[in-house]
N, C-alpha and C positions, 0 to 999 in steps of 0.2 A: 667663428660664426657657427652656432648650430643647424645642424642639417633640420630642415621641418619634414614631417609625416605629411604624405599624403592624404586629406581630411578621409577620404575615403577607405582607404586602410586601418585606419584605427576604427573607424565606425564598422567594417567589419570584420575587426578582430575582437571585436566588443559581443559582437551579435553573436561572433559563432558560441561559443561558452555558454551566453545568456539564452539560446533555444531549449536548453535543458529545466529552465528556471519552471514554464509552466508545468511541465511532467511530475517535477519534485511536488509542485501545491497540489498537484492532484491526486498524489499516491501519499500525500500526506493528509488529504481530504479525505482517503476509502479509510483510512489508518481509524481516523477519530470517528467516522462514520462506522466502522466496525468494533469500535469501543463499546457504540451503544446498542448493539444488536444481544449478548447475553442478559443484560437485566432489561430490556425491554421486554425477552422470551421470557425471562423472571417472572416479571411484576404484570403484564399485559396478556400473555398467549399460551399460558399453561393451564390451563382449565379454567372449571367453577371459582367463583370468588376473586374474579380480577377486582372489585370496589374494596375486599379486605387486604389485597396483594398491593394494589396502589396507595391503600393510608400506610401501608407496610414501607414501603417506595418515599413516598415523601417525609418518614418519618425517622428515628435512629437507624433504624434496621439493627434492630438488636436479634432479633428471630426473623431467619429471609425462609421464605417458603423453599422447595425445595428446587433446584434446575432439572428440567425435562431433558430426554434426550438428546432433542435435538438444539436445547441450550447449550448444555453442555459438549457437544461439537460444535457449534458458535462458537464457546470459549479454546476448544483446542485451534479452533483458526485463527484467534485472536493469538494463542501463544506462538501460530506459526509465524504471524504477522511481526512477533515480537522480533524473532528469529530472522525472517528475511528483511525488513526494513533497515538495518543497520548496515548487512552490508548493501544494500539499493542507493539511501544516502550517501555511503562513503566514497563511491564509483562514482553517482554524480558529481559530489562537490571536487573530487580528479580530474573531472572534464571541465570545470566549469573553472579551475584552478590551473589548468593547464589549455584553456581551450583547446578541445580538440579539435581537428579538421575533418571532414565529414561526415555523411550523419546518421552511422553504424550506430552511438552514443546515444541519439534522440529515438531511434529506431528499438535498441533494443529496449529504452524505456519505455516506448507505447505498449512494447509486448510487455512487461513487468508488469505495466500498468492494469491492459486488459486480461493477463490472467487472473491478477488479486483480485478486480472485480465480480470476476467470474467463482474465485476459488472458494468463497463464504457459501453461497446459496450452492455450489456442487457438494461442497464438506457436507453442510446440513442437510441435503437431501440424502446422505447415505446411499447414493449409488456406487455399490462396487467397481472400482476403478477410476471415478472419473475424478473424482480427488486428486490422486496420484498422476493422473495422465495433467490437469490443471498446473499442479506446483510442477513439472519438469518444464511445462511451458513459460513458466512464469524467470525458471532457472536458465532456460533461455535467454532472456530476456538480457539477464546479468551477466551471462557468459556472451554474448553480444558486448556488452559496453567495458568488459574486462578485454577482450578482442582489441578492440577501440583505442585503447590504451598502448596498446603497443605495434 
């Protein structure tokens, strides 16, 4: 005869794992939400002529106007984005594939979370240091649920 699980054991050995699930949609949410922050500074926020910059925008873009400064630091936060997302996912789907037990795991992904949020508009303001002082918190975050892991 097989032994049965306690309903309640399984249901949370189910939960613990599954806590991680909203943090991922939502650092996957800043991800696509900062996809479209460099051609919106494109086509929208770079000076004179946003009506000829927008038929530019909805059309081949065969000739794109040029990125402003502070686009083109949107776009290096987009490459940084590129950079930490991969490993952000891989750590989660480790907890969520091992359930972890405690919630070091959930914790350091709200701080992942809220330094990416934070990390686009400090990149694009160009304040000396606060860029760098953002991604070490954000690295935080993952050095938390690397922690976690073991």
């Amino acid at each position: 005869m097989e032994a049965i699980a306690a309903p309640h054991d399984s249901i949370y050995q189910g939960r613990r794992g599954e806590r991680l699930i909203p943090w991922i949609l939502a650092v996957l949410g800043v991800f696509v939400l900062q996809t479209l922050i460099p051609p919106i500074v494109r086509y929208l926020f770079a000076g004179p002529g946003t009506g000829a910059r927008l038929r530019i925008a909805l059309g081949a873009r065969d000739e794109q106007p040029p990125l402003s400064e502070v686009g083109r630091r949107a776009e290096r936060a987009l490459d940084n984005m590129h950079e930490a997302l991969p490993v952000f996912l891989t750590l989660a789907v480790l907890h969520l594939v091992q359930r972890t037990p405690g919630d070091l795991p959930n914790a350091g992904a709200a701080v992942f979370l809220v330094a990416r949020v934070i990390y686009l508009p400090a990149y694009m303001s160009g304040i000396t240091g606060l860029r760098s002082a953002v991604w070490v918190v954000s690295w935080v975050g993952l050095i938390m649920m690397i922690a976690a892991l073991f």
